[in-house]
N, C-alpha and C positions, 0 to 999 in steps of 0.2 A: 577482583577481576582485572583492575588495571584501566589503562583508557583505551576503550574498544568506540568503534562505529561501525552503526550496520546501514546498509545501504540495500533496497529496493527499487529495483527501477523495472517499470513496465517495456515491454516491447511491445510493438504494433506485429506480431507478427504472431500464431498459434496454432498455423494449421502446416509449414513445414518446419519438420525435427532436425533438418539438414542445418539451417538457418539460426534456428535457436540453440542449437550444440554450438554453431561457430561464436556465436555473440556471447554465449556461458564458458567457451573455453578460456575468454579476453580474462576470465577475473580467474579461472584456474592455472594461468601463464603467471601471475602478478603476483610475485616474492609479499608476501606479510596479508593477504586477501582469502577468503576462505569461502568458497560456495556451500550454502547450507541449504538450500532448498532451491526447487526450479518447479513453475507448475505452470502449464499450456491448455488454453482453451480454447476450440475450433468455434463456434457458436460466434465469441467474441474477437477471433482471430488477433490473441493477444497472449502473452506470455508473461510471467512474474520470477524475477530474481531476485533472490533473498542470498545477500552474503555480510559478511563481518570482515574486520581484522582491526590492523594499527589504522591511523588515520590517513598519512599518506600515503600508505597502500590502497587503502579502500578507493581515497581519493582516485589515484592514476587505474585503477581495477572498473572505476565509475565513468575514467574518460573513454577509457578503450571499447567501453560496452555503446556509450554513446558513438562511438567512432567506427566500429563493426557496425553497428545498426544504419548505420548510414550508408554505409558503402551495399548493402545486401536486400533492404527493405526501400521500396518506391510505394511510396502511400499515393501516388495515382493510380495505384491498381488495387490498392490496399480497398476490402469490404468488410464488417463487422459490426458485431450488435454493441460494441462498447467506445463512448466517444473516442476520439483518438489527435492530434491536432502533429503527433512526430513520429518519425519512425522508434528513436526513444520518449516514449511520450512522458514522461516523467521520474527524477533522478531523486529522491527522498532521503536524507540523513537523519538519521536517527541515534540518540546517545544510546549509548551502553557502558556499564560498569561506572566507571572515573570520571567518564566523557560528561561533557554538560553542553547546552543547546547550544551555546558561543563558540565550544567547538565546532559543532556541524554545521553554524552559519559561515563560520571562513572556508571549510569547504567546500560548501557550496557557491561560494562566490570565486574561489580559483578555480574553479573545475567548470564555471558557467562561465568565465574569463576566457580559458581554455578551449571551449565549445565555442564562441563564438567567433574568438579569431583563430583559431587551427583548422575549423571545420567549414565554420560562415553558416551557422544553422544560429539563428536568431532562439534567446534563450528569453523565458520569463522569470524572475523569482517568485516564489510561493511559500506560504504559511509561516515560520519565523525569521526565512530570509529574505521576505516581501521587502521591496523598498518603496512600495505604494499600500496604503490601508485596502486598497480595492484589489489587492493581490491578494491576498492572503488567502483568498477561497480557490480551491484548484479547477471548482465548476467555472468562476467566473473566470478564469485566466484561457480556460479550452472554447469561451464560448466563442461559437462559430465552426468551432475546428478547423481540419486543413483547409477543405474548402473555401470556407467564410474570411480565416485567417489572410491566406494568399492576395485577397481581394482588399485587404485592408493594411496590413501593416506598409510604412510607407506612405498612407494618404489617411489614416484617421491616426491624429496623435493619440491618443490615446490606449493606439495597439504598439505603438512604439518597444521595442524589446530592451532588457539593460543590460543586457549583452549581444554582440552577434549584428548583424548588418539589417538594416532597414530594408528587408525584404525576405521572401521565404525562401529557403532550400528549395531547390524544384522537386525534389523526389522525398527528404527527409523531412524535411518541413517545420516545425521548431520545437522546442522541448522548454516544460518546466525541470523546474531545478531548487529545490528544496530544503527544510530542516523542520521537522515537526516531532513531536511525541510518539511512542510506540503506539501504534494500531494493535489491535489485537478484535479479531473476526471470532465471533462467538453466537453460538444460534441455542435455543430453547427448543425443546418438540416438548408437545402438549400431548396427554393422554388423551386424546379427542381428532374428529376429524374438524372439528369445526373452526372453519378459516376465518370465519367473520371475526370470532374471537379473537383469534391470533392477530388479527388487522387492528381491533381495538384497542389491545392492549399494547402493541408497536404503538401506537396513535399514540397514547397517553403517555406512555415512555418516553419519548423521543425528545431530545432537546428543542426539537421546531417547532413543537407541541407545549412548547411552557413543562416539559420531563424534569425527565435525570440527564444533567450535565455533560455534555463529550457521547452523548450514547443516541445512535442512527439507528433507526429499526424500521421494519418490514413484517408485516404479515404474508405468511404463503402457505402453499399445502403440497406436501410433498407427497405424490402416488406412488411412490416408490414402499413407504413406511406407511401409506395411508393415513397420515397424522397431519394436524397446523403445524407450523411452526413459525416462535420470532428470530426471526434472523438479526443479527447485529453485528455494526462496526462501532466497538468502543475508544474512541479518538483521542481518549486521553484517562488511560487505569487510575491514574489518582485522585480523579475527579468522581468517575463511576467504581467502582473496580466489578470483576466478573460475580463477585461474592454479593453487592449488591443489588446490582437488574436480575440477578438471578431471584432474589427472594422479595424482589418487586414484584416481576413476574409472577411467579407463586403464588404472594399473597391475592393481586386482584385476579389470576383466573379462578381460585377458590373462591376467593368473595365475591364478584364478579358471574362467574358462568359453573360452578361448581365444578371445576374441568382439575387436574392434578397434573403436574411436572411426570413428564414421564423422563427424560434424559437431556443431558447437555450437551454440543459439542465444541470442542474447540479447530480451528479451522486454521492449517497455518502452526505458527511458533507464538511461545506468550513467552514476555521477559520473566527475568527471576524474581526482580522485586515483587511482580504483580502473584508470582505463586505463596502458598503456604503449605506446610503438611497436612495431608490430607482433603485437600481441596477437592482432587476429582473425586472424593467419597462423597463430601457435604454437596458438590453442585452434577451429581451422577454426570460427570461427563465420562462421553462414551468412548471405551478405545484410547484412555487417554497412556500415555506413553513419557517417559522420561527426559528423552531429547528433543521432547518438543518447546522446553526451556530453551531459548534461542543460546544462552550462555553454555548450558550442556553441551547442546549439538558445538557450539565455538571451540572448549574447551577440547572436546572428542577429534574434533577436526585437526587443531594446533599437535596434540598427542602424536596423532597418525604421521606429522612433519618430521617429527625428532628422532 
């Protein structure tokens, strides 16, 4: 595959397409950068962009996004059900193919370098390019968010930014800036409606629960399908991979609640390494699709260039 980075960054922004086309166009302008996915949520009034390339592209593709979002998005007017602390509220590098995590942390610290004195939006680092052990969690870096944050950086050391000016953006307000492991969003539906189960078995699963390692879960019920289901952010495939909570799952809602795996899905892109042949046979994932391989879609994308 070569040395790829992909890069995810949130927007504060999900309910104008106006706004979110201009901040996705920064990375479809930016020679060696490739948009593979864009997906917008009113509810949350937040937006996700998923793109790849070389690294200094991705890099200068990550600043521009940061740097449109700023000029376009005022988080004093910003409302939403998902916390939020920037108008980029967070810039995440992630290896692919060659790439290894030392890559995505120098990126991330030129491109937070870059954000803080080109822009003056005070940056945090987060998960392996924390330079505090109490960074590393992206919960604790947002606590407060914009509001709390404004009131604080500048007079509690502790909120101190290690990029960017000792005070908040007035409208953009500050961003994480990041290098962690491929995510990968993966949910279970249970042949059942029954949600308590699906709550318990999330409970038991979960890393915060004494679980399975890297795996966040949720119980819910969706009335759409009339089914439970566990919802999951796998934080790290090579710790859990999808092949295993899935047949955790399995075994305790059979053993458990006599309930049965009715289908899987995958939510988003999964990298290559974490696939096999035959995967969406053994773990019925539904609707599964080819380029949902982030490599694939990369691959497909670079082609359409030449």
């Amino acid at each position: 595959m070569g040395l790829y980075i992909e890069c995810v960054p949130n927007i504060s922004e999900g309910r104008s397409m106006e706004v979110v086309g201009a901040v996705a166009a920064q990375v479809e302008a930016t020679k060696g950068a490739y948009l593979l996915d864009r997906s917008s949520d009113a509810d949350h009034n937040r937006s996700v962009l998923t793109f790849a390339g070389e690294p200094d592209a991705v890099g200068e593709a990550a600043f521009k996004v940061v740097q449109k979002a700023s000029e376009l998005i005022d988080l004093t007017k910003h409302e939403g059900k998902h916390p939020r602390m920037g108008a980029t509220d967070v810039v995440p590098f992630v290896p692919l193919g060659e790439a290894s995590m030392e890559h995505c942390i120098r990126i991330a610290a030129n491109v937070a370098n870059r954000v803080g004195s080109e822009l003056e939006i005070p940056v945090f680092m987060y998960e392996y390019a924390a330079t505090r052990e109490d960074r590393r969690n992206l919960a604790a870096v947002r606590k407060g968010q914009f509001e709390g944050l404004r009131e604080q950086i500048g007079v509690n050391p502790d909120k101190k930014p290690d990029f960017g000016p000792e005070r908040i953006h007035p409208t953009a307000g500050a961003v994480a800036i990041g290098a962690r492991e491929f995510l990968i969003a993966y949910n279970v539906n249970l042949k059942s409606d029954n949600v308590e189960a699906a709550k318990k078995i999330a409970k038991d699963i979960r890393e915060s629960s004494g679980g399975l390692p890297a795996v966040k879960a949720i119980g819910l019920f969706l009335p759409e399908l009339n089914v439970a289901q566990v919802s999951m952010n796998l934080v790290n495939f090579r710790a859990t991979s999808m092949e295993a909570v899935y047949g955790e799952i399995e075994r305790r809602a059979k053993d458990e609640f006599d309930i049965e795996v009715l289908e899987s899905e995958l939510i988003g892109l999964m990298p290559e390494s974490a696939y096999s042949p035959g995967l969406e046979d053994r773990l019925k994932i539904r609707d599964f699709k080819p380029d949902q391989i982030v490599e694939v879609r990369l691959r497909g994308a670079i082609a359409r260039t030449l």
